[in-house]
C-alpha positions as a Markdown table, in Angstrom:
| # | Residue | x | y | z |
|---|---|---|---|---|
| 1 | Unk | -6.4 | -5.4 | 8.5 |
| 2 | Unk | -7.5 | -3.0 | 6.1 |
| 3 | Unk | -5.8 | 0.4 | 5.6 |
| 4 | Unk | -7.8 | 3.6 | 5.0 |
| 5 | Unk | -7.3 | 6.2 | 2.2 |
| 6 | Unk | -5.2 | 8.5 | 4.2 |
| 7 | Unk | -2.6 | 6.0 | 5.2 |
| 8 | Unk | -2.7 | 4.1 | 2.3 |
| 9 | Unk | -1.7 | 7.2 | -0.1 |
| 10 | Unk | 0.9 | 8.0 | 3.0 |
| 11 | Unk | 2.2 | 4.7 | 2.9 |
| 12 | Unk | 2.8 | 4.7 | -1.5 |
| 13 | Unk | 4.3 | 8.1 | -0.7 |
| 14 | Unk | 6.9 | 6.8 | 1.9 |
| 15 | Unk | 7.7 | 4.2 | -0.3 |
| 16 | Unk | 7.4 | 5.9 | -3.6 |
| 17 | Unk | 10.1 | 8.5 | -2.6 |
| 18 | Unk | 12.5 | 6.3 | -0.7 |
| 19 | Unk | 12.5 | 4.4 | -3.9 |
| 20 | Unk | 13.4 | 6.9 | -6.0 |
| 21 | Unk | 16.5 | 8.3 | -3.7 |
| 22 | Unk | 18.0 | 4.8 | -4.2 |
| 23 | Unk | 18.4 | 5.6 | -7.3 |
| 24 | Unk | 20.9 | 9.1 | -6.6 |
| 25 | Unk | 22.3 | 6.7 | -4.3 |
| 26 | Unk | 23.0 | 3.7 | -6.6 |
| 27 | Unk | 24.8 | 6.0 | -9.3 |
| 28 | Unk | 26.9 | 7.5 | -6.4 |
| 29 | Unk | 27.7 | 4.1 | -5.2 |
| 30 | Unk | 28.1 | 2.7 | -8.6 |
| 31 | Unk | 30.8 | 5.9 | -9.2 |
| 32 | Unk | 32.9 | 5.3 | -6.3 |
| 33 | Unk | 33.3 | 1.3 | -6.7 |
| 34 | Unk | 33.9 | 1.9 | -10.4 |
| 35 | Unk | 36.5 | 4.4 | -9.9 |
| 36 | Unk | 38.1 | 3.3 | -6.1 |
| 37 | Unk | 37.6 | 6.2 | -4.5 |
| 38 | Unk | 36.9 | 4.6 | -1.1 |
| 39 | Unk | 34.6 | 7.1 | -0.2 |
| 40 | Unk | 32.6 | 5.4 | 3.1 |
| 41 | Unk | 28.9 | 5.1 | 2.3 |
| 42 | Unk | 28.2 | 8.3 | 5.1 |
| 43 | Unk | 30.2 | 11.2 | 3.4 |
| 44 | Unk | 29.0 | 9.6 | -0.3 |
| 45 | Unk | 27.6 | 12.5 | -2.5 |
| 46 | Unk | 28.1 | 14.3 | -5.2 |
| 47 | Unk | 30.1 | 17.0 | -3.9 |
| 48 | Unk | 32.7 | 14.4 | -2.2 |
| 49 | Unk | 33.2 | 11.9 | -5.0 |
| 50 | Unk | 33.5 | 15.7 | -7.4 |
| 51 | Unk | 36.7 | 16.1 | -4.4 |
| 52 | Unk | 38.1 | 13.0 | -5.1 |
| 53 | Unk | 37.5 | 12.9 | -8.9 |
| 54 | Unk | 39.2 | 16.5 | -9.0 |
| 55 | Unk | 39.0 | 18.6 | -12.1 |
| 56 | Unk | 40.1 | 15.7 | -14.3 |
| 57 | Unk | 36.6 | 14.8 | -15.3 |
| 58 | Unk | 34.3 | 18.2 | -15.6 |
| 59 | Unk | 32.1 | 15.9 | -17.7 |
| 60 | Unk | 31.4 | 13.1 | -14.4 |
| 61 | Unk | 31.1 | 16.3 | -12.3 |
| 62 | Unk | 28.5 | 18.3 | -14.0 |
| 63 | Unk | 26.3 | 15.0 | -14.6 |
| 64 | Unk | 26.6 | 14.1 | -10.5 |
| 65 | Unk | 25.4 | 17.5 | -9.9 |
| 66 | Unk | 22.7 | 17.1 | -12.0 |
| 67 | Unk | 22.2 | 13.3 | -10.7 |
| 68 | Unk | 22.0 | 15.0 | -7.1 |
| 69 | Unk | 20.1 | 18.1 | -6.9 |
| 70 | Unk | 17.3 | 16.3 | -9.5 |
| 71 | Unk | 14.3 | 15.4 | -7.7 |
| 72 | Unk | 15.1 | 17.6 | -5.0 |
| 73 | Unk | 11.9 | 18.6 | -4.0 |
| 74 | Unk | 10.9 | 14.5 | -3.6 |
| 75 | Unk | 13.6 | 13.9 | -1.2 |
| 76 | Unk | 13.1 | 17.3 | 0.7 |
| 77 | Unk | 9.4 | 15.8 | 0.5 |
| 78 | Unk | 10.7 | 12.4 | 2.1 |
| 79 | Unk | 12.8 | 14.3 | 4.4 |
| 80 | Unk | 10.2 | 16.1 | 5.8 |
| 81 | Unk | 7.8 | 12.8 | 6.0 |
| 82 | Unk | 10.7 | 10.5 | 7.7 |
| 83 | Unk | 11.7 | 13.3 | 10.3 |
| 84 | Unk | 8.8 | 15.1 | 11.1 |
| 85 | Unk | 6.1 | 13.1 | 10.2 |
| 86 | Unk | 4.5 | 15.8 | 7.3 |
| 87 | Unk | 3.0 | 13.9 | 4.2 |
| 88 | Unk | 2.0 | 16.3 | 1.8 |
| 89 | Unk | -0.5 | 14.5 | -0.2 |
| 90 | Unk | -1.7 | 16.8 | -2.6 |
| 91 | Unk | -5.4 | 17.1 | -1.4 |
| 92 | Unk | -6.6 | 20.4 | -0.7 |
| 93 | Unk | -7.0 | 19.4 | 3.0 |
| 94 | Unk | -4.7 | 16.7 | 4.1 |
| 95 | Unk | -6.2 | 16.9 | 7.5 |
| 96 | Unk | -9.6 | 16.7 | 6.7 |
| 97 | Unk | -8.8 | 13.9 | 4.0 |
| 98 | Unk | -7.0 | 12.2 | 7.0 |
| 99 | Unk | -10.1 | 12.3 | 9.2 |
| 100 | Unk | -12.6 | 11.3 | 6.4 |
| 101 | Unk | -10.6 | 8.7 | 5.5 |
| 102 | Unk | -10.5 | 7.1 | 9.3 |
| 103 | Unk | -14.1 | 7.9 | 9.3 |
| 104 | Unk | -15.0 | 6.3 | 5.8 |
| 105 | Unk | -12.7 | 3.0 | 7.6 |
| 106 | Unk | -15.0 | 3.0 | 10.4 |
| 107 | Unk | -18.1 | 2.9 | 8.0 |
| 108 | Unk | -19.2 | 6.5 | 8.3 |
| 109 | Unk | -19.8 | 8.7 | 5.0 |
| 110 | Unk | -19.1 | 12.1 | 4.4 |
| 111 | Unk | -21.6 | 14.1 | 3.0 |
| 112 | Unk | -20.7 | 17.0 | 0.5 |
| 113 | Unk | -16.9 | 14.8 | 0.7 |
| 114 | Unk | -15.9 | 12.7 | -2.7 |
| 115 | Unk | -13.7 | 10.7 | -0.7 |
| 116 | Unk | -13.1 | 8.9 | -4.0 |
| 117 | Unk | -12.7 | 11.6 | -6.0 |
| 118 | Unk | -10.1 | 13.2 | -3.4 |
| 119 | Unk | -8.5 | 9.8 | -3.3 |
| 120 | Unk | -8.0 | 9.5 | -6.8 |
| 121 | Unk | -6.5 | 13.1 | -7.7 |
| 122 | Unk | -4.4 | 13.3 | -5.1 |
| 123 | Unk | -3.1 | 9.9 | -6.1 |
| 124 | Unk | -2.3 | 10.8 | -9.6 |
| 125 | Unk | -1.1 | 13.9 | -8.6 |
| 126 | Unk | 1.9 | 11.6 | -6.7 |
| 127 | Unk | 2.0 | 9.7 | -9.4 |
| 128 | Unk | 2.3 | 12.0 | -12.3 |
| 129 | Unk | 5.2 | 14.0 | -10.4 |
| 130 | Unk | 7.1 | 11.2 | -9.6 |
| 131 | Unk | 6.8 | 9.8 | -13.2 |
| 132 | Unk | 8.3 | 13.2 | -14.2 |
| 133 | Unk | 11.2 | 13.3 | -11.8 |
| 134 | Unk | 12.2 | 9.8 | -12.5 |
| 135 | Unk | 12.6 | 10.2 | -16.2 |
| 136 | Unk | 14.5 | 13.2 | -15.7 |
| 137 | Unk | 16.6 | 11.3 | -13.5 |
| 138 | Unk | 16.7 | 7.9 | -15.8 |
| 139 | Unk | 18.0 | 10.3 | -18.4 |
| 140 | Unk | 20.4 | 11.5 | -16.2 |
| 141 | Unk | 21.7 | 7.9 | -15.0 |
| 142 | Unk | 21.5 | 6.7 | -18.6 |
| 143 | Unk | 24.5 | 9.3 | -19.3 |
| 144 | Unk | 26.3 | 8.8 | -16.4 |
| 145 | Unk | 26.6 | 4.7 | -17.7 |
| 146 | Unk | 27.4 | 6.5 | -21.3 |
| 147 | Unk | 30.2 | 8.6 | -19.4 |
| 148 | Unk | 31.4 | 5.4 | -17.7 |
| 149 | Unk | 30.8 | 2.3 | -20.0 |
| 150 | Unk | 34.9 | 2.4 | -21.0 |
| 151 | Unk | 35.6 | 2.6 | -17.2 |
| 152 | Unk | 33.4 | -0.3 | -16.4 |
| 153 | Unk | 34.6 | -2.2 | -19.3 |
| 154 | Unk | 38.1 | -2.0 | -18.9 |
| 155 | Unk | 37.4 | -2.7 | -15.1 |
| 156 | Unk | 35.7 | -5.7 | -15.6 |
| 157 | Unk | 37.9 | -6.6 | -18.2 |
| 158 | Unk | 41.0 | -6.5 | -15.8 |
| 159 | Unk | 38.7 | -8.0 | -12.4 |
| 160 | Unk | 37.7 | -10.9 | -14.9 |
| 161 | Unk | 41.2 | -12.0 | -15.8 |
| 162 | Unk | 42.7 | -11.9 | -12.6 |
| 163 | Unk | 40.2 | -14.3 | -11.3 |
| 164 | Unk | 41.0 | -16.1 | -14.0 |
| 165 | Unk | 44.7 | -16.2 | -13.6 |
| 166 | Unk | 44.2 | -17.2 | -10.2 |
| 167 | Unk | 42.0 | -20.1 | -10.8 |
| 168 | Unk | 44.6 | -21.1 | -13.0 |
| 169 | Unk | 47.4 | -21.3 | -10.7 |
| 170 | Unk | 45.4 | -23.1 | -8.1 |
């Protein structure tokens, strides 16, 4: 079945955005298996693993902060697009691009209406601002692992020769 304009830019929003909250959500996850704070997956954020963390590690807080409030405005975007049903797709009229583009499926033509040309901006637009937030959050996640990598190590390192020890004795 084909998909229209309108629902088609909808539908890379929706996924475009729940993509990139996996990411805060990942680093949070990764943060509180790493550390064994047995935080259950509902009341994970940055503010509760900061709680359980204490004031021991100012440098893990500040860079969850900054993991959690980047890309803000995507999420409240996504937020408003899972629980309301608003997409805000960057055309100057998302209605009218929404009813041209059902038209256009039906094989009607606006006239005085560059569907394409709509299409297209508004698509880049989404794409451009997503590209932005994501390497401001990469950056962010890429010092978090900095922040960690002894953690991890020494966790793995400890998790690996346990196993080990009790493959041994079997």
């Amino acid at each position: 079945m084909n998909i229209n304009r309108y629902d088609w830019l909808k539908s890379a929003l929706d996924l475009k955005l729940i993509r990139f909250s996996t990411i805060r959500d990942t680093a949070f996850h990764f943060v509180n298996e790493l550390l064994e704070l047995h935080i259950n997956d509902l009341s994970l954020n940055a503010k509760n693993i900061s709680k359980a963390i204490g004031s021991n590690n100012s440098d893990l807080v500040t860079i969850l902060n900054e993991i959690s409030v980047s890309g803000s405005s995507i999420r409240s975007d996504r937020n408003l697009r899972a629980h309301k049903g608003f997409a805000d797709l960057t055309t100057e009229d998302d209605e009218m691009f929404k009813n041209l583009s059902w038209a256009e499926a039906h094989g009607q033509q606006a006239i005085n209406y560059n569907i394409e040309n709509v299409y297209e901006q508004a698509r880049q637009q989404i794409y451009s601002r997503l590209i932005a937030e994501t390497e401001n959050l990469q950056r962010k996640v890429i010092d978090l692992i900095d922040l960690l990598a002894e953690d991890f190590e020494r966790s793995f390192s400890q998790k690996h020769s346990s196993k080990t020890e009790f493959v041994s004795k079997q």
